[in-house]
C-alpha positions in Angstrom: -6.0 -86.8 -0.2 -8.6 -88.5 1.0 -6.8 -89.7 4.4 -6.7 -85.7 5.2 -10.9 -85.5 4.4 -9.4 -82.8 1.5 -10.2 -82.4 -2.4 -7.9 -81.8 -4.5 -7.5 -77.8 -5.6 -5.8 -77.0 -8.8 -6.2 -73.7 -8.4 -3.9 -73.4 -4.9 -1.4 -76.6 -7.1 -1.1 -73.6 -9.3 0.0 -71.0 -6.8 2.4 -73.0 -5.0 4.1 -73.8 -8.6 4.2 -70.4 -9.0 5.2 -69.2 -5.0 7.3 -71.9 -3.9 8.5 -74.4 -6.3 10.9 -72.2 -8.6 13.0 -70.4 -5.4 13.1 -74.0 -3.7 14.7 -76.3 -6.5 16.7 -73.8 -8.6 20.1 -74.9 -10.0 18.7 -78.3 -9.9 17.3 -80.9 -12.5 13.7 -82.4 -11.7 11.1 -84.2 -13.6 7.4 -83.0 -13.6 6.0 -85.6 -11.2 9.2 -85.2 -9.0 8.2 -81.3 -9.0 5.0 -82.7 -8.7 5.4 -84.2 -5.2 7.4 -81.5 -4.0 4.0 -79.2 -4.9 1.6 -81.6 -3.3 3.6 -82.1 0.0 3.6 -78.5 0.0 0.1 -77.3 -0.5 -1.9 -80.6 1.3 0.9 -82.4 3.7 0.3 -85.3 5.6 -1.4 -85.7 8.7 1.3 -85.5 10.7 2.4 -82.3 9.9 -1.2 -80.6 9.1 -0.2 -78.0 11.8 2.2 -76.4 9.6 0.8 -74.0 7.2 2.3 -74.4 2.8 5.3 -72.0 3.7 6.3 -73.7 6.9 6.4 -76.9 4.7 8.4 -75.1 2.0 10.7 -74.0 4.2 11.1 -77.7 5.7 11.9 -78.8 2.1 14.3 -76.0 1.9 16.2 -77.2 5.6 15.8 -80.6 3.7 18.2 -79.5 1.0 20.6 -77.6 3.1 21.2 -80.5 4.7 22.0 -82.4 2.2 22.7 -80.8 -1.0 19.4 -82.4 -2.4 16.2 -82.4 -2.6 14.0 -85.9 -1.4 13.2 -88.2 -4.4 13.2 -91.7 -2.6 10.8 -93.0 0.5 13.6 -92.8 2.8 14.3 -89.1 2.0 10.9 -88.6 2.5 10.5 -90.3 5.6 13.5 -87.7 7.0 11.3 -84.8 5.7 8.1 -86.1 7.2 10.6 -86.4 10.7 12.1 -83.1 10.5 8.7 -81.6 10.1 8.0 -82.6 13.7 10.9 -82.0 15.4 12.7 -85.6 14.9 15.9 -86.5 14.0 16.4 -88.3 10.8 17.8 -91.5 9.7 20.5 -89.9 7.5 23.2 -87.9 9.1 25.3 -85.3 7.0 28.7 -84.5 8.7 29.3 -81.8 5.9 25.6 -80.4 7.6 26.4 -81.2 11.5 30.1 -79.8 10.9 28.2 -76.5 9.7 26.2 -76.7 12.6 29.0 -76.8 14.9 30.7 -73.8 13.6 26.9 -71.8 13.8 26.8 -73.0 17.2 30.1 -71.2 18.0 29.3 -67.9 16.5 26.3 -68.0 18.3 27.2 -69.2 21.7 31.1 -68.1 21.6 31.8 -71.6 22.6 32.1 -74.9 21.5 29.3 -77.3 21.8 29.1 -80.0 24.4 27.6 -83.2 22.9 27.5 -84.8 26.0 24.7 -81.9 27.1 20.9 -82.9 25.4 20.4 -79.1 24.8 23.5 -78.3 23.2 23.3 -81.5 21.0 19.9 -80.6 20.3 20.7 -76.6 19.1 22.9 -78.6 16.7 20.6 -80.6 15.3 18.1 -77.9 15.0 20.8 -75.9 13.1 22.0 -78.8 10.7 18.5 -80.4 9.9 15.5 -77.6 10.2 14.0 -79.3 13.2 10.5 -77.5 13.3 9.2 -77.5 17.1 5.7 -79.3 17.8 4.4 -76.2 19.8 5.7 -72.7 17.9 6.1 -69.8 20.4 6.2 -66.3 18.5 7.5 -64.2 21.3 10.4 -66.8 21.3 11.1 -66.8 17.8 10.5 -62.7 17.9 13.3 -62.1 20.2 15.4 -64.9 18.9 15.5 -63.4 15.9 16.6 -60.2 17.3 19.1 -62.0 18.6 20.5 -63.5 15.1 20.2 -60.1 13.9 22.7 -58.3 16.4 25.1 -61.3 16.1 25.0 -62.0 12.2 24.2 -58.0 11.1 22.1 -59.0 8.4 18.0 -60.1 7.9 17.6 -63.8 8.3 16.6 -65.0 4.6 18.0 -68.1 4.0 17.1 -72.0 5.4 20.1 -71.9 7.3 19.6 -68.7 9.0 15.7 -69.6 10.1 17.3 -72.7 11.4 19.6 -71.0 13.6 17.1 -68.6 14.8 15.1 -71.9 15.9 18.6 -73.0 17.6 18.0 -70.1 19.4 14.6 -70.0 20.1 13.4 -73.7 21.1 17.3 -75.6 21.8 17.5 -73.9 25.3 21.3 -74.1 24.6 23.3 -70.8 26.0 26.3 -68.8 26.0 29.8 -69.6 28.0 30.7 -67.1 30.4 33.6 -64.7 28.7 36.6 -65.8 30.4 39.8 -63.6 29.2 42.4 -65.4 29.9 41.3 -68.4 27.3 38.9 -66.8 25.0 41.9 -65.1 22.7 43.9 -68.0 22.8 41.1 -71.2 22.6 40.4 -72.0 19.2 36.9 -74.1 19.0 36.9 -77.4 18.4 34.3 -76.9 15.7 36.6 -75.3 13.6 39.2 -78.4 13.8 36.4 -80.9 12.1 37.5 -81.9 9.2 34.5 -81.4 6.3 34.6 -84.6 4.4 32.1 -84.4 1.1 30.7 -87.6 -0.9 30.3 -85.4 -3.8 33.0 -86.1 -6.7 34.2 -83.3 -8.7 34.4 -84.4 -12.2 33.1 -81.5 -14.1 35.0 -78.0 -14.3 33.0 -75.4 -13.1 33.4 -71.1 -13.5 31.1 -68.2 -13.4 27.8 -68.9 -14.7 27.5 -72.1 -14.3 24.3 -73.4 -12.0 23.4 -77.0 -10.7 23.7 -79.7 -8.0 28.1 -79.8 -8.1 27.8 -76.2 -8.0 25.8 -76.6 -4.7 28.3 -79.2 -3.2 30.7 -77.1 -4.0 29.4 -74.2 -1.9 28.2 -76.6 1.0 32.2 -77.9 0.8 33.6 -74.5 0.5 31.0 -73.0 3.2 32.6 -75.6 5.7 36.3 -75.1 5.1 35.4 -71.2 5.8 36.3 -70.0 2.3 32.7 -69.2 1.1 30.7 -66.7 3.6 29.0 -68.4 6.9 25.9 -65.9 6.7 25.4 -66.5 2.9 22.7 -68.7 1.1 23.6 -72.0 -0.6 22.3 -71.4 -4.2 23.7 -73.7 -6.8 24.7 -70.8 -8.6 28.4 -70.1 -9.5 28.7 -66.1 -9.3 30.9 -63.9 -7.6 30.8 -65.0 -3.9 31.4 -68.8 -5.0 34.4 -67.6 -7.7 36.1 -65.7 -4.7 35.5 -68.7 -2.3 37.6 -70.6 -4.9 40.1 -68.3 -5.1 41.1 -68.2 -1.5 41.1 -72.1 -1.5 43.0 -71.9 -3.9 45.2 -69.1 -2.6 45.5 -71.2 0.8 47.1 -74.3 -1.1 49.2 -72.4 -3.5 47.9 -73.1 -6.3 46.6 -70.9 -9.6 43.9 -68.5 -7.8 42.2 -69.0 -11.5 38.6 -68.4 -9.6 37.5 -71.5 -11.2 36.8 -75.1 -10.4 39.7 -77.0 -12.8 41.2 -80.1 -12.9 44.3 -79.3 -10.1 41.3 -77.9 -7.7 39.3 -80.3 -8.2 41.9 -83.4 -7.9 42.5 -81.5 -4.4 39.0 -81.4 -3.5 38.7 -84.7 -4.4 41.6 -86.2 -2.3 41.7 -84.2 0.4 37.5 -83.9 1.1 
């Protein structure tokens, strides 16, 4: 701490525990000093990012693991959170993450993204990582989250949904003009992209169960379309993750059991 000029304050260690640490890493497996770190990046920061107050760098953990399933443990995953924090890209891509992106980009915009165009390739970015801006602007984020609300018809609550809203806000990125004689037959582009995984599905998984292949599972199923665009990744296997299974399962005729066994896993597996 002392490169910030702070003391350490176990009473505010305490409260984050408490505020911030139990929503942000449940369904996964931790040690103390890994929760530890979490708490301590939360609470105190670095100096690059002592513009952001303890929730803002909460909620950069939580863009952290939307991303990618995880939550940082090594320097290098570190040195992406410390990037995302101000606005940069990181090292580690996720195409599960930017293939998200591009289908939030098209509910959003009602059209395909444009990588050859900075701001569109930025929105996506914004969208897939949690880039936070250097310079916030509330009467931006105000209205853009107006806007998620009349396009999603729901409250922005998850890491996903504030990263959208600063798609919206900060990209610069904006809609197609309607044209009628393509929009009903044009499918995007975004929806084409294949959603390739690096998890392996070795364990079966049903209702009730919680942890990190319960989370790539969502992420995975989120992607294909099966599990809802607008809901939260939670590591938690309960109803919305057991019907997501069932109409994957439904789609490639197989026993819509509801739960993650060997034949749907073997298919996730070869397929993703």
């Amino acid at each position: 701490l002392g490169h910030l000029s702070k003391k350490r304050n176990t009473r505010d260690e305490g409260n984050g525990k408490f505020k911030y640490i139990p929503k942000l890493t449940l369904g996964t497996i931790l040690s103390e000093s890994e929760i530890d770190e979490l708490n301590y990046f939360i609470m105190y920061g670095t100096l690059s990012n002592q513009r952001l107050g303890a929730g803002e760098r909460a909620g950069v953990l939580a863009s952290y693991r939307a991303a990618y399933g995880r939550l940082p443990k090594s320097v290098a995953e570190w040195s992406d959170v410390l990037k995302i924090a101000i606005g940069r890209w990181p090292i580690e891509r996720s195409a599960l993450a930017e293939n998200l992106a591009k289908k939030q980009f098209q509910i959003v915009y009602k059209r395909a993204a444009d990588l050859s165009v900075n701001v569109d390739e930025n929105a996506l970015m914004v969208i897939a990582y949690g880039l936070r801006p250097l310079d916030r602007k509330t009467a931006s984020e105000v209205a853009a989250s107006n806007s998620f609300r009349t396009i999603y018809k729901h409250t922005p609550s998850s890491a996903i949904d504030w990263d959208v809203i600063r798609a919206i806000a900060y990209s610069g990125a904006t809609r197609a003009k309607e044209n009628s004689a393509t929009s009903a037959n044009t499918k995007s582009t975004s929806e084409k992209v294949a959603c390739k995984s690096e998890q392996v599905f070795n364990t079966n998984l049903a209702f009730g169960h919680r942890g990190e292949e319960v989370t790539q599972l969502q992420v995975l199923l989120k992607c294909l379309g099966y599990y809802p665009a607008q809901e939260k990744i939670s590591g938690q296997f309960g109803n919305k993750t057991k019907t997501a299974v069932v109409a994957f399962q439904k789609a490639n005729k197989i026993d819509q059991t509801g739960t993650l066994g060997p034949l749907t896993r073997d298919l996730l597996n070869k397929n993703y």
